[in-house]
Every structure is written in structure tokens, then in C-alpha cells.
C-alpha positions as a printed NumPy array, in Angstrom:
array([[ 18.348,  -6.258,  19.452],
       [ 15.354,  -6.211,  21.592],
       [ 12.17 ,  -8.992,  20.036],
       [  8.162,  -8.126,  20.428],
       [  5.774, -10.424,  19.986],
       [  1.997,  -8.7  ,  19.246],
       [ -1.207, -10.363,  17.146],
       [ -1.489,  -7.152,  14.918],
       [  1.171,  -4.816,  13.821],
       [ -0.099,  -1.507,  12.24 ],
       [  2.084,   0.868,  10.546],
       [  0.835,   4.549,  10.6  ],
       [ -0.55 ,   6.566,  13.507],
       [ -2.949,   8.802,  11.508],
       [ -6.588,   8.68 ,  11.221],
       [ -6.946,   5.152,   9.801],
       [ -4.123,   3.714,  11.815],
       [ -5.566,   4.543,  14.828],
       [ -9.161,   3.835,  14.369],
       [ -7.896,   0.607,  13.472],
       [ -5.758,   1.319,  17.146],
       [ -9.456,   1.432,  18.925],
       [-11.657,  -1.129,  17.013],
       [ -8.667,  -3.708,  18.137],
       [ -9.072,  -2.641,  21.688],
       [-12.875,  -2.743,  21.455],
       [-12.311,  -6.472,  20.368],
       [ -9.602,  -7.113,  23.111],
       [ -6.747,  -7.778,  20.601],
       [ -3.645,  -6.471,  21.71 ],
       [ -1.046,  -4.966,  18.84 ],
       [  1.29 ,  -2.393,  18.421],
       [  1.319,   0.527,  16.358],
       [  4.155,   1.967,  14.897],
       [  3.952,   5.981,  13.556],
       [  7.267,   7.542,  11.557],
       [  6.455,  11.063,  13.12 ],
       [  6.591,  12.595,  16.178],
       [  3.889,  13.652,  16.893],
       [ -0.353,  13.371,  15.161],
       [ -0.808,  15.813,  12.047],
       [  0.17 ,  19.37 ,  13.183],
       [ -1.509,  19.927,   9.548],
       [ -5.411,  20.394,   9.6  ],
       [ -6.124,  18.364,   6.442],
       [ -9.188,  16.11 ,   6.452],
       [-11.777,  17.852,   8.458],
       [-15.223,  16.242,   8.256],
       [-16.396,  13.152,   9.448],
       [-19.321,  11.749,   8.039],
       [-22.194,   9.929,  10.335],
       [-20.902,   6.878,   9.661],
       [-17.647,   7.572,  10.998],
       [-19.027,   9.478,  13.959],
       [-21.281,   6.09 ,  14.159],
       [-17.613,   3.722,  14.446],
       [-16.934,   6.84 ,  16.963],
       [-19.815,   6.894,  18.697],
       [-19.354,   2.429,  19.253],
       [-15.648,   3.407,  20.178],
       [-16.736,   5.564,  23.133],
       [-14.77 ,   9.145,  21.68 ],
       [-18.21 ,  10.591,  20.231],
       [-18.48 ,  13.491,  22.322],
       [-15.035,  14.107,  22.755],
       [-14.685,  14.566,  19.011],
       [-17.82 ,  16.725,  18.797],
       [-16.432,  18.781,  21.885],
       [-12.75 ,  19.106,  19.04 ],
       [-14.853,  20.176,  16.547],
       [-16.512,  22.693,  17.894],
       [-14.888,  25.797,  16.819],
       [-16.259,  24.824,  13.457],
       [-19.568,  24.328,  14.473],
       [-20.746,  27.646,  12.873],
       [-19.321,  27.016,   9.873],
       [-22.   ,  26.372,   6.547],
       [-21.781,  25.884,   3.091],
       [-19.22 ,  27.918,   0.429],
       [-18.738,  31.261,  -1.035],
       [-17.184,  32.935,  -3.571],
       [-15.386,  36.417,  -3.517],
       [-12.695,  38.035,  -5.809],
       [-11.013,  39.299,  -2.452],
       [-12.445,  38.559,   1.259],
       [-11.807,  42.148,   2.729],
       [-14.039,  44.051,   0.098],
       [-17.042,  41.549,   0.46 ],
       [-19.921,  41.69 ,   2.751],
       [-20.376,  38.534,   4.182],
       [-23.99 ,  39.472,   5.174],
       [-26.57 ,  37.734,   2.306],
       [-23.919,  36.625,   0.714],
       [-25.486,  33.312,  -1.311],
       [-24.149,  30.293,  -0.185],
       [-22.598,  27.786,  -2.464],
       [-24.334,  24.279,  -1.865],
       [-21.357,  21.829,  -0.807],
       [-20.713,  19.476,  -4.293],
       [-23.194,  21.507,  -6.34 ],
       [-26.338,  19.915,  -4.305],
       [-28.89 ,  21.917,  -2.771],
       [-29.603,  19.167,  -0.373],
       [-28.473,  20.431,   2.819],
       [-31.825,  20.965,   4.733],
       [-33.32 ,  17.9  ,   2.966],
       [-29.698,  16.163,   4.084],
       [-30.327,  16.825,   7.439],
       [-33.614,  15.303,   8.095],
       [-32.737,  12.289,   6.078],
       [-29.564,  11.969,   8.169],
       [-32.7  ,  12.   ,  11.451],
       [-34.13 ,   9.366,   9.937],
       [-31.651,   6.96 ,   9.815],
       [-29.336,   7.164,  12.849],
       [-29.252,   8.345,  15.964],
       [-26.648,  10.876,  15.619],
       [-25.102,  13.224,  12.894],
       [-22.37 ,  14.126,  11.091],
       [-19.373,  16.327,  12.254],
       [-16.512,  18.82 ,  11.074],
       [-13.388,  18.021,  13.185],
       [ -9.915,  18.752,  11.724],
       [ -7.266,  16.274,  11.18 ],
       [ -5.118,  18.377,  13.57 ],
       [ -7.8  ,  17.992,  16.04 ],
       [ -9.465,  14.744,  15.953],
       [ -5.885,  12.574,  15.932],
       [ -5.322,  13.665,  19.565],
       [ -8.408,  12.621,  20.856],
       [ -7.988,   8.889,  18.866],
       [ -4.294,   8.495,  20.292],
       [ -6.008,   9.659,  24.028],
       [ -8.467,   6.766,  24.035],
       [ -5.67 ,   4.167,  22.308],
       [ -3.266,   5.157,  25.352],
       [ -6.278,   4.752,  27.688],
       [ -7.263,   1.407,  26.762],
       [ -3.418,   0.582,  27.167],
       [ -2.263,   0.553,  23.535],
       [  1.252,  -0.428,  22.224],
       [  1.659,   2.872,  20.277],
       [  5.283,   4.219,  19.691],
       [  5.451,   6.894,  17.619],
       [  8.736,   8.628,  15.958],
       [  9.55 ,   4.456,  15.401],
       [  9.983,   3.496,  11.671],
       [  9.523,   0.52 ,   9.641],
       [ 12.828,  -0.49 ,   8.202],
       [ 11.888,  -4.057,   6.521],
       [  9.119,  -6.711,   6.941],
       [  8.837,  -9.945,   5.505],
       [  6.105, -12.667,   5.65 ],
       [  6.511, -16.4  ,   7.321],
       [  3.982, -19.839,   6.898],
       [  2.919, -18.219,  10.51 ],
       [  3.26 , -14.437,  10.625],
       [  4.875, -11.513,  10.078],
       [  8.314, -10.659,  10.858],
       [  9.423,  -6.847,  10.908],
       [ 12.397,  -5.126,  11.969],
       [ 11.666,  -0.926,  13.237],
       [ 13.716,   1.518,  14.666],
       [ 13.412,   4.552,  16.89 ],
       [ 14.212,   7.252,  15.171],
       [ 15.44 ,   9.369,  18.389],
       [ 17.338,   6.331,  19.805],
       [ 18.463,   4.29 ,  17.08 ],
       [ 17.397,   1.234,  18.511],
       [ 16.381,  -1.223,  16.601],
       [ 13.776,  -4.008,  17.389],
       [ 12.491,  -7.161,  15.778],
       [  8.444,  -7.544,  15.482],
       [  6.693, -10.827,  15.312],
       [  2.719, -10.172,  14.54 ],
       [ -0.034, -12.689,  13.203],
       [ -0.825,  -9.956,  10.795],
       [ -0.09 ,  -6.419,   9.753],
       [ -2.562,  -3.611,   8.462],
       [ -0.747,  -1.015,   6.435],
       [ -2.228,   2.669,   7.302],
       [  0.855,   4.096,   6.033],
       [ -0.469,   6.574,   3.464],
       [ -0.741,   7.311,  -0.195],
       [  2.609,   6.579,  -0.711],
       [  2.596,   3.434,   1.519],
       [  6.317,   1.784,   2.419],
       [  4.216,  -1.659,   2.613],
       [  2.096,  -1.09 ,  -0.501],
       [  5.564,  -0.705,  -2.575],
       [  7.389,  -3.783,  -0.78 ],
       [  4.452,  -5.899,  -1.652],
       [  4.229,  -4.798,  -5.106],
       [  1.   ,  -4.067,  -5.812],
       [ -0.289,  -1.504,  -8.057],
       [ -2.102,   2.192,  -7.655],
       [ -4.298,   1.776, -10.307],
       [ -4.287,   5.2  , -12.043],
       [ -7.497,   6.694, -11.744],
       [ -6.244,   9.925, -13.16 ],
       [ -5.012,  13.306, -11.779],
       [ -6.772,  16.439, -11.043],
       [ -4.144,  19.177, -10.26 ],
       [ -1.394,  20.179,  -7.663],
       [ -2.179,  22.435,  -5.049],
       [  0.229,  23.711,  -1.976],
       [ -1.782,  24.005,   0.943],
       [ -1.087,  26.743,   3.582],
       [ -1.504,  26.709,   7.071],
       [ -1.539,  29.965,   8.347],
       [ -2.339,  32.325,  11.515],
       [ -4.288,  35.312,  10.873],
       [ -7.237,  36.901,  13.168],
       [ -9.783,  37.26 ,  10.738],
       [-12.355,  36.83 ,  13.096],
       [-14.026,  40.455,  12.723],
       [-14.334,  39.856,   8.859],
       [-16.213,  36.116,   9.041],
       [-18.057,  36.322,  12.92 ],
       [-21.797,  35.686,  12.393],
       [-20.871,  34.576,   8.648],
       [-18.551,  31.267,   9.052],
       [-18.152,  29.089,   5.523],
       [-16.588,  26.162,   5.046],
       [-14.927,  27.417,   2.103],
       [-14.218,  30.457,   0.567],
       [-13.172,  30.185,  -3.254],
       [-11.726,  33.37 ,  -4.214],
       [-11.346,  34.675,  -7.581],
       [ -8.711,  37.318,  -7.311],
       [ -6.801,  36.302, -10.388],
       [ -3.257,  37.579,  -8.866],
       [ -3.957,  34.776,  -5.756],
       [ -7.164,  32.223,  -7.161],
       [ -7.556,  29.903,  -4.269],
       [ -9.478,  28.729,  -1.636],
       [ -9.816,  29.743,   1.743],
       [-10.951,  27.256,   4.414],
       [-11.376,  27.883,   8.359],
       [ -9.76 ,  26.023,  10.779],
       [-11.133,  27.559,  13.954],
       [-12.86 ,  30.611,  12.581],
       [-10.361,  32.999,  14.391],
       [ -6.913,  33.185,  13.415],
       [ -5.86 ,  29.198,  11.729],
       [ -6.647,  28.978,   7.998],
       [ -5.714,  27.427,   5.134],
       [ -5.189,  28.558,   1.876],
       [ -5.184,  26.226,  -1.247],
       [ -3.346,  26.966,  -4.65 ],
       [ -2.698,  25.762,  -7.436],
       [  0.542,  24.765,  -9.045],
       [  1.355,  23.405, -12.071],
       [  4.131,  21.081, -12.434],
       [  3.897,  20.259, -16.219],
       [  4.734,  23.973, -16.599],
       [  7.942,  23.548, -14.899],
       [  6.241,  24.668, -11.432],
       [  7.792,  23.036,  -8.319],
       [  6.935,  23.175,  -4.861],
       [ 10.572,  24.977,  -3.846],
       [  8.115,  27.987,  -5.85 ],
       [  6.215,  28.193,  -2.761],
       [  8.414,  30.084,  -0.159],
       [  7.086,  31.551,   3.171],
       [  7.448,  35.282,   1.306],
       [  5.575,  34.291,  -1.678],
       [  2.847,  32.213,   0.438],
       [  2.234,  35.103,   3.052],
       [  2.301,  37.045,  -0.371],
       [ -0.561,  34.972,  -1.861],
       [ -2.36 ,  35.075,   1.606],
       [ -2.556,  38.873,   2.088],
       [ -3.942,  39.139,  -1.883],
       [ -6.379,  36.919,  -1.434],
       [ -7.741,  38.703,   1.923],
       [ -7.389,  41.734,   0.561],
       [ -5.113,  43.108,   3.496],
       [ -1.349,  44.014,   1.859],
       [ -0.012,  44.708,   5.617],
       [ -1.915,  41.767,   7.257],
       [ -0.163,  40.019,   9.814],
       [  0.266,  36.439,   8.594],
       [  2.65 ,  33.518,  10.102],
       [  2.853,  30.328,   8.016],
       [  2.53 ,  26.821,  10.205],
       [  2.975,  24.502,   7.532],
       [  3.312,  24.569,   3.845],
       [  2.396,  20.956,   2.066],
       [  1.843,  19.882,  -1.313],
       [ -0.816,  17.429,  -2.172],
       [ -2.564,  16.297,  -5.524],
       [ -6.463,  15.755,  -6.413],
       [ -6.18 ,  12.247,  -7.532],
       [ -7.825,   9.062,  -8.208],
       [ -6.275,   5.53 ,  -7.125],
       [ -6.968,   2.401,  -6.226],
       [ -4.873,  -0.742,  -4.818],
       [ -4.947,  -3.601,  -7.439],
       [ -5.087,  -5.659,  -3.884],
       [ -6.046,  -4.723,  -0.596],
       [ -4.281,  -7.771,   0.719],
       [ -1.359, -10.167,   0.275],
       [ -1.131, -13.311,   2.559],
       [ -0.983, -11.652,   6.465],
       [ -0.63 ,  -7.947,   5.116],
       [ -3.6  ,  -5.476,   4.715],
       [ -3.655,  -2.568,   3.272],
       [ -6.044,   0.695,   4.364],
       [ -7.211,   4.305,   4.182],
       [ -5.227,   5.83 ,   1.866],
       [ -2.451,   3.04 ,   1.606],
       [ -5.235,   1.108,  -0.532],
       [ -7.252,   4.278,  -2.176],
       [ -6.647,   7.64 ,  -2.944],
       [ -9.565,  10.287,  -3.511],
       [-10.273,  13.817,  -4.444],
       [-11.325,  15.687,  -1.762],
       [-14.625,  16.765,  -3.195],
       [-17.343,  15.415,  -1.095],
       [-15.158,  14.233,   2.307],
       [-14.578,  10.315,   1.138],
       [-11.201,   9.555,   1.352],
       [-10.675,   9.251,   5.507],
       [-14.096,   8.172,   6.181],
       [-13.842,   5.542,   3.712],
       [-10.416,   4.726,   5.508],
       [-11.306,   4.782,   8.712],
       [-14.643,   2.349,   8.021],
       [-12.056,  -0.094,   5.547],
       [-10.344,  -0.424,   9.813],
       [-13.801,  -1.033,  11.126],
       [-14.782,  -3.768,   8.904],
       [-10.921,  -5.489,   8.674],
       [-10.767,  -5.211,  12.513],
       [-13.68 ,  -7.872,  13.379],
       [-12.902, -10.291,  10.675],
       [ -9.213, -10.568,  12.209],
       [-10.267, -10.82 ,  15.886],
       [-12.795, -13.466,  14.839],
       [ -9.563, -15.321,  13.092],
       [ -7.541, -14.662,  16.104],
       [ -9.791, -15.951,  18.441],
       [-10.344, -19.549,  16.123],
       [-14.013, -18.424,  15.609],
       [-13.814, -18.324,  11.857],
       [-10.878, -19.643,   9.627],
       [ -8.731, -17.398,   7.518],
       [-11.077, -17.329,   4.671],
       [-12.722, -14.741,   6.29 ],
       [-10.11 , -12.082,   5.911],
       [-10.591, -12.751,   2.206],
       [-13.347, -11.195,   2.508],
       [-12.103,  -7.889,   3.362],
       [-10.977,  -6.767,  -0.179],
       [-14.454,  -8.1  ,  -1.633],
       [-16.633,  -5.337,   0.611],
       [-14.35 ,  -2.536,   0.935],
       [-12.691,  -2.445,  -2.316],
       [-16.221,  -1.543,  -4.119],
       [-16.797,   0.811,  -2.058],
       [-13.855,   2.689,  -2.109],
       [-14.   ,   2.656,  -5.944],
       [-17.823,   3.821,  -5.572],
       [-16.801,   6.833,  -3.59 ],
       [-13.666,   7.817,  -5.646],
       [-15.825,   7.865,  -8.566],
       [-18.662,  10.148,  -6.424],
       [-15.386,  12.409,  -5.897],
       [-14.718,  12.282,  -9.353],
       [-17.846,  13.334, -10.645],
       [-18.052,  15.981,  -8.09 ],
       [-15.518,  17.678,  -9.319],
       [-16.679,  18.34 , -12.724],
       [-20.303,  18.762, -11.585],
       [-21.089,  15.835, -14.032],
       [-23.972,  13.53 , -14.776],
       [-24.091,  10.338, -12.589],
       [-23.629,  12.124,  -9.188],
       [-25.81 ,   9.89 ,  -6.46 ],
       [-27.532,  11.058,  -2.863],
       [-24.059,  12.127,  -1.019],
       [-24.957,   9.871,   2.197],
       [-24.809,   6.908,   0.082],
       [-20.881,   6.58 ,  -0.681],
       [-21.037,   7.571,   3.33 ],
       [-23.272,   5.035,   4.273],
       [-25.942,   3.348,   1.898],
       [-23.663,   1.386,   0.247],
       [-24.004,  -2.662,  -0.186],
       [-21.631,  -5.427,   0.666],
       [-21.33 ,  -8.377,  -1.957],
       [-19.176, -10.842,  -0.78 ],
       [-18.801, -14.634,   1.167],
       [-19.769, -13.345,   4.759],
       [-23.217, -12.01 ,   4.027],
       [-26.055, -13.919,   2.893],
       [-27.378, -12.098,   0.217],
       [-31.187, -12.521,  -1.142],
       [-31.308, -13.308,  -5.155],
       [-34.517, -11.299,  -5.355],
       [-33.459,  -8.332,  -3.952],
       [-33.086,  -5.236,  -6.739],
       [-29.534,  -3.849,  -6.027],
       [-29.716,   0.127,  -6.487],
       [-26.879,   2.56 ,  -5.83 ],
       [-28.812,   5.924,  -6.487],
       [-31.096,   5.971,  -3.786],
       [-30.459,   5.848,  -0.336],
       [-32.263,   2.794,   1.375],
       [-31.25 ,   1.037,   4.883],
       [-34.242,  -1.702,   4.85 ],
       [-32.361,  -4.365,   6.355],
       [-31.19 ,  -6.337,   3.222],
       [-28.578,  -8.375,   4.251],
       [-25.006,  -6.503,   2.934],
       [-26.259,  -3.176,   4.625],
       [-25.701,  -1.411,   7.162],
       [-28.667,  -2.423,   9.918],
       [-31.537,   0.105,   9.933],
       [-31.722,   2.595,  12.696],
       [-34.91 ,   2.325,  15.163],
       [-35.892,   3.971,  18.456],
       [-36.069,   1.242,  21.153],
       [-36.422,   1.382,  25.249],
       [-33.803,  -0.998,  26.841],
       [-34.055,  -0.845,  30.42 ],
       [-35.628,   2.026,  30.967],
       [-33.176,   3.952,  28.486],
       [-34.046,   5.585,  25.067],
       [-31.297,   4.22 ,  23.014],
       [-31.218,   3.077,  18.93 ],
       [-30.738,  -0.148,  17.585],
       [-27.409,   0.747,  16.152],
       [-26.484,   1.229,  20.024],
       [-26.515,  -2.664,  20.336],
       [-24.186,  -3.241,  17.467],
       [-20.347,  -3.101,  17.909],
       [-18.767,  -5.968,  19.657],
       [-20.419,  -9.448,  18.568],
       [-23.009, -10.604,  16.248],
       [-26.677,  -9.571,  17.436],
       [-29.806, -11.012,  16.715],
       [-33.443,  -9.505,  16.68 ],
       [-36.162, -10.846,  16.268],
       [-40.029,  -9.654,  17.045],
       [-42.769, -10.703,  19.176],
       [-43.237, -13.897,  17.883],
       [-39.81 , -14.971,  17.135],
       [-39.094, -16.129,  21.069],
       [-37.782, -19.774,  19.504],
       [-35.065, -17.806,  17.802],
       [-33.766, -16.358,  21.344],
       [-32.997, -19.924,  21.836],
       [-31.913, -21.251,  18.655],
       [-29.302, -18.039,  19.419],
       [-28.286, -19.39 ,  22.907],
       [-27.921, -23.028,  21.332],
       [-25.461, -21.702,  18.814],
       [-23.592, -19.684,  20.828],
       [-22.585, -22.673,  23.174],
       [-22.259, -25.186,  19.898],
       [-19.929, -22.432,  18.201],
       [-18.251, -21.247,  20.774],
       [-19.482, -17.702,  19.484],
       [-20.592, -15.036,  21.125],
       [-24.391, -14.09 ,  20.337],
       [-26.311, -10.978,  21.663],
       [-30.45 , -11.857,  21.052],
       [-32.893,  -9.314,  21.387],
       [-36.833,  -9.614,  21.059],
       [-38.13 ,  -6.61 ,  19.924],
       [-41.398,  -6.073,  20.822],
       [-44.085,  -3.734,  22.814],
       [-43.321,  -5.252,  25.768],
       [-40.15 ,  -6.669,  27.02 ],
       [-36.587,  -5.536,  27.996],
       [-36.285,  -3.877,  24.281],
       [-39.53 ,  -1.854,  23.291],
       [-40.397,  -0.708,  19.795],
       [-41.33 ,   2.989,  20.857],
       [-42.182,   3.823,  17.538],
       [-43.789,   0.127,  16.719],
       [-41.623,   0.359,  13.219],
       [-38.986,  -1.763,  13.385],
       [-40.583,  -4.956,  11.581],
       [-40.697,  -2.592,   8.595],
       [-37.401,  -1.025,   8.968],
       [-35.573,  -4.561,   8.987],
       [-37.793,  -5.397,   6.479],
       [-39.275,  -8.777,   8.346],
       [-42.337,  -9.823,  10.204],
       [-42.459, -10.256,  13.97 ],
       [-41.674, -14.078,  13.664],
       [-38.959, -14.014,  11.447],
       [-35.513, -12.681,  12.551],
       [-31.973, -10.747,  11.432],
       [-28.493, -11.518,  12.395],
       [-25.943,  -8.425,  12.052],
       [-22.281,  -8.694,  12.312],
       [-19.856,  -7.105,  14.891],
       [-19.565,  -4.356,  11.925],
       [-23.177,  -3.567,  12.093],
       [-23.884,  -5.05 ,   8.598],
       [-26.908,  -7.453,   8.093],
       [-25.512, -11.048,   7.72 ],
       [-28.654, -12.34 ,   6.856],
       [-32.506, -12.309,   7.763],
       [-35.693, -14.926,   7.374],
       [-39.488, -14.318,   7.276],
       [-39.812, -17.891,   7.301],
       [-41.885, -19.692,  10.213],
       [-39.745, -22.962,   9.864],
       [-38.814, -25.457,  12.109],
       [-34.889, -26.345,  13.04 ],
       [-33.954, -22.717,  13.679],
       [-30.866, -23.228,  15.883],
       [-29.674, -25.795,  12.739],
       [-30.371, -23.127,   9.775],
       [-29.012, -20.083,  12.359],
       [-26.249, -22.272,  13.029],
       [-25.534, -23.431,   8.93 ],
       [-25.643, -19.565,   8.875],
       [-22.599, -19.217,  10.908],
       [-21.116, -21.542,   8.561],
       [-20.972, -20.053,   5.878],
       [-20.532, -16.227,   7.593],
       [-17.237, -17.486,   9.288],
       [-16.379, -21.186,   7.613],
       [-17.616, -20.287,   4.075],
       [-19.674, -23.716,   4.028],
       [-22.996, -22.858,   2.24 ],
       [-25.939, -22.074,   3.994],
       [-29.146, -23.949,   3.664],
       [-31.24 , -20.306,   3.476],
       [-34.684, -22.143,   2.94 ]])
């Protein structure tokens, strides 16, 4: 029996798993990754990415290449609804608002406003590749067809024994600590004991993948979805690539003694032609898989060295595109807090801090899904469950006169959120702020704030932590083109803002006070030590 020795194990190669994969690499931890299948999802599944996401995406370096994946769906906007798909014309066809909102134009300006890129419709199917690609780049431990067979935990680590599933060889793992991306129905989750916290459930459905060339029928008309209400196949018909990959969700209902063995190839190509409208339409079924709209959360997202994430920790109806953004962003904010810890720069408190920010979240968007569904009162902005939420918790320093509202969307720089987008010139280049985030803490500060350049450079060598320090200012290496960033961060050009390797605010000061490198450094304290900061 062969023995590995790696800082992080992950189990589960999908989306989550290996976005956790590329945020390691982009902090220069090594770890291996273990994934029970052969191969990424064949299975289209979750197929938008919100800007946030393509923000983590953009940081990772596998922006464009995910845009360039997604573009066969490019084209694709809004819902319908049609009894049958073959007797409608597509052409003026009124559009169904995604969620009920007619905010789409209104979304997409916002969305201008605060970042510097936007949102994207990439297909499970299709965006895995292009994660495990830039993992095996960078030079990642990633076996998949390898299962977990037992793990337990030790007063220094974790101890785990996997096994190839084509060889049969079996191998001992020795990590730090483990992050458990293993799904709804998570191995890890179970062995650890911890509860799903029912939430409630919101129907069966089989969804089919299928091939059919329907391109004639939808060309210069592409949806997103297609409900249709043919009451011999109700469904809902959603593109893959616009050409000839679909799927088709139904219904089922087990309570009524309806099982998924109901769901043949006959009966599904069955379903499939009534729905089109097309009784002799050729139709070849990829994959048939069951799934349920449902609401769940972890009781804990961790237990001594283990982690849980994505949808291992949270399960959401699909209704507004939470579940694997919300997963993949629980990997970008454990992933810096456990390099930190790895490389001595913060104690282990730290990783409590983990469940405190991304728990609330994922409860906030499950609830946003929730709602969605039934169209009912309470429904907030959609970008804020993707991005305009707060972090409470022992590694920000929060402001006790700040008003904390979660229906409207507002990135001014208050410490717990994510850092406000502005236009800048570094260099020569036009690049945003959220360009400089990513790697280490950063610090900004305006024209007047030079002292806090070196109160940075004094902590950094005190600390032992690495500190990016930018003046922003008309003139300089980083120009404010727009002369707006004092007022997006919310501070005047002598005070200054520290944002985490998460691009979060940490903290922020108007103050014109004296002993900066001491209060930036007390700052650090209680960020990574959890020693109260003297925030005068």
C-alpha cells in the first residue's frame, strides 16, 4: 500500500472541487484531488455562471476560455411558453422575464456599473473541462475514477485511505486538511454526522439529455427555457447548444408510487417528440438523471480539519442559478483562509471563520430560490444573493454605524463586502480595481494617504505578510480615470482600505491619526490572530 503526503485533500472533481483545485494553485498550495468518476459531467446541468463567479474566473486566469465554452449559448434570452414547440412561431413570441423580474435591461447596466466584466451561460458539461485543463496546467494532483473508501481525523491531520477504481489499488492519504466537494449526498458529510437541515422539497423531475437538430425551429429565436404546456408531456425544454443537445425536464411524482425505473429511453424519446410536436422526430437519449428541487443546509460547514462545500454543505432550487455559484465562491473564500494557516500567517482560528461568512449566505440564496419559485413576496435585486451580500464574522472589521440592508444592492466599500469596482490606469493599462485583488491582502489609499504606503511596507516585514499598497490618485502608477474611487470605497483621499486575498473589505479608516503602521498592524491581529483591534 502506496502513502501520499499533500496539505489539502479534496474529494470531488466537479465544479466546486475544482475551483477549489485552482484557488489552491493560485495560492501555491499543493493538494490532491480525488473524483469517483471517470471522467467531468457528461450531463449539462448547471449552466450559468454569475459575475461573481466569472470574477473568481476571471482572478484564476480561465475567463475567456469559459466565455469561448459558452458560446453556443450566447444567443440564448429569457423564457417562453408553448403547448407544443413545432406549432409555435417563435417570431414575437413574448419573452418570459427569468424569476418573474423584468429586470434584464436594467440588470445589465447595473452589472456595468459594478465590475469589469459580466455574467455568463456555460454548461456544466462544458465549463468542467476547461477547470480540470488549467488544474493539470498548473501541475495539479488530480486522479479521477479514485474513490474515497474511509478517512479519519488525527491531533495533526487527516488520514484517508482511496482506491482506484480501474486498478484496485489502494493508497493511504495524509493531508493537513480536507474540503468535501462531494455532492448533495456527500460520503464525508454522512461520516461526520452532521445534519441536512430540511429546508423542504419542491418536486422530482427526470432530466433528459437528448440529441435532436432543432436548429431550423429556434435559429434567430434562442430561449433559455421553453416551458411547455402540452398536458400529455408538461415540461421544460432547455438548450444546450441551440442545435441538436437539449434537455427536457419532467416531473415525477414519487408519493404516487412514481419511480425513476418509469422513465425508460422509449417513454423519454416518447415524452420528447410530444413535447416538440414531431411524432417521427429523430431523438437519441445521452443521459437520463433524476434530481429534486430542494432546500438544505449543513448544520456545520466544518468539523476539526474537514470542510464541507458547494453542494456537500447546501442544496438549492434551481430557480435563479445559486446553488454552484454559491459553491464555487464557499472554495474561493475557504481557499485563502487555509493557505494563510498553512503558511503560519494566521492561526487556526481563522478557518473558523469560514462557516460564519458562507453559511449566511448560502441560506440567503436558498431562500431567494425559494421564493422564486412561488413568485412570492420578499424576493430581493437577483445580483445580490450573487454578489451584494455582507460578511459578519471575526476576520472583518465591521463598522457599528453602518445600516445593514439586504434588499438593495450596494458595493460602497463597507468592510464585509465585496470591494467596489473602479476604472484605474496602472502602467499605462486600463484595468479595474478588482484586477488587483486575488492573491494577498491589498491596500489603497488616496492622494494624501502616502504614510499608509509605509505603515503597509512596515507591516509586511513585522508580519511576515505579504501586502500589495496602492495610492490611488490623479497622478501616479494607479490613476483614478474616472476621479470616483474615494466615493466608491466610501473614504477620503487620506484615509485608507485593506481587502483580503478574497476581495472582501477587511476594514477601512477616514481617520487622519498618527501610529498607522501600529493600528494597520493591530488590524492584522485581529483579521488573522483574532486579538481585537484598536479601530480608533
Amino acid at each position: 500500500m502506496s502513502k501520499k503526503q499533500s496539505p489539502v485533500f479534496i474529494v470531488g472533481g466537479g465544479l466546486v472541487g475544482l475551483s477549489a483545485a485552482l484557488c489552491l494553485a493560485n495560492q501555491n498550495i499543493p493538494y490532491l484531488l480525488i473524483e469517483r468518476h471517470a471522467c467531468t459531467s457528461i450531463h449539462p446541468r448547471a449552466n450559468g455562471m454569475n459575475v461573481r463567479t466569472m470574477e473568481i474566473f476571471r482572478e484564476l486566469g480561465i475567463e475567456k476560455e469559459i466565455r469561448t465554452a459558452g458560446e453556443v449559448l450566447e444567443k440564448s434570452n429569457g423564457a417562453i411558453e408553448v403547448k407544443v414547440l413545432a406549432e409555435t412561431d417563435l417570431k414575437g413570441l413574448k419573452r418570459i422575464a427569468p424569476n418573474g423580474h423584468k429586470l434584464e435591461a436594467l440588470i445589465g447596466e447595473q452589472v456595468k456599473s459594478i465590475s469589469p466584466i459580466t455574467a455568463c451561460a456555460c454548461s456544466q458539461d462544458q465549463s468542467e473541462p476547461v477547470l480540470l485543463e488549467k488544474a493539470q496546467q498548473l501541475g495539479g494532483d488530480i486522479r479521477f475514477y479514485t474513490e474515497l473508501i474511509s478517512f479519519e481525523q488525527t491531533k495533526t491531520g487527516i488520514q484517508a485511505m482511496i482506491r482506484d477504481r480501474k486498478t484496485g489499488q489502494v493508497e493511504t492519504i495524509y493531508a493537513k486538511y480536507m474540503i468535501a466537494a462531494d455532492g448533495a449526498k456527500s460520503q464525508v458529510r454522512q461520516a461526520l454526522g452532521i445534519e441536512f437541515t430540511e429546508g423542504g422539497s419542491f418536486g422530482h423531475h427526470i432530466n433528459i439529455y437528448f440529441q435532436a437538430d432543432l436548429r431550423k425551429m429556434v435559429e434567430g429565436h434562442e430561449f433559455i427555457v421553453c416551458n411547455i404546456t402540452n398536458p400529455e408531456s408538461p415540461g421544460s425544454l432547455l438548450s444546450v447548444n441551440n442545435k441538436d443537445r437539449w434537455c427536457f425536464h419532467v416531473a415525477y411524482h414519487p408519493e404516487k408510487g412514481e419511480s425513476t425505473d418509469d422513465f425508460s429511453q422509449d417513454r423519454c424519446i416518447d415524452l420528447i417528440r410530444k413535447a416538440i410536436g414531431l411524432p417521427n422526430l429523430d431523438v437519441t437519449i445521452l443521459s437520463i438523471l433524476p434530481w429534486e428541487a430542494a432546500s438544505r443546509i449543513a448544520d456545520h460547514y466544518q468539523v476539526g480539519r474537514v470542510f464541507l462545500a458547494g453542494d456537500a454543505a447546501h442544496v438549492m432550487p434551481p430557480k435563479g442559478a445559486y446553488g454552484a455559484n454559491t459553491g464555487i465562491q464557499d472554495a474561493h473564500n475557504l481557499v485563502w483562509k487555509l493557505a494563510a494557516v498553512l503558511r503560519d500567517e494566521a492561526n487556526t482560528d481563522l478557518l473558523t471563520t469560514y462557516e460564519q461568512e458562507r453559511k449566511p449566505v448560502a441560506q440567503f440564496a436558498t431562500n431567494q430560490s425559494v421564493l422564486n419559485l412561488a413568485d412570492g413576496e420578499g424576493r430581493v435585486h437577483p445580483l445580490i444573493p450573487a454578489i451584494g451580500y455582507l460578511y459578519q464574522s471575526d476576520a472583518i472589521v465591521s463598522e457599528e454605524d453602518i445600516e445593514i440592508r439586504l434588499d438593495e444592492l450596494r458595493l460602497d466599500g463597507v468592510p464585509g463586502k465585496r470591494a467596489p469596482h473602479v476604472w484605474c490606469s496602472y502602467r499605462g493599462k486600463r484595468i479595474s480595481t478588482i484586477d488587483l485583488l486575488g492573491k494577498t491582502f491589498v491596500l489603497f489609499t488616496g492622494d494624501k494617504g502616502k504614510e499608509w504606503l509605509d505603515a503597509a511596507s512596515n507591516v509586511s516585514l513585522c508580519l511576515e505578510i505579504t501586502i500589495q499598497a496602492y495610492q490611488i490618485s490623479a497622478y501616479g502608477d494607479l490613476v483614478d480615470i474616472d476621479n470616483n474611487w474615494s466615493e466608491a470605497y466610501g473614504i477620503r483621499s487620506e484615509g485608507a482600505v485593506l481587502i483580503r486575498p478574497d476581495g472582501f473589505v477587511a476594514w477601512r479608516t477616514n481617520g487622519q491619526m498618527a501610529y498607522k503602521a501600529e493600528i494597520l498592524a493591530e488590524v492584522f491581529q485581529q483579521i488573522l490572530f483574532h486579538r481585537k483591534a484598536n479601530n480608533s
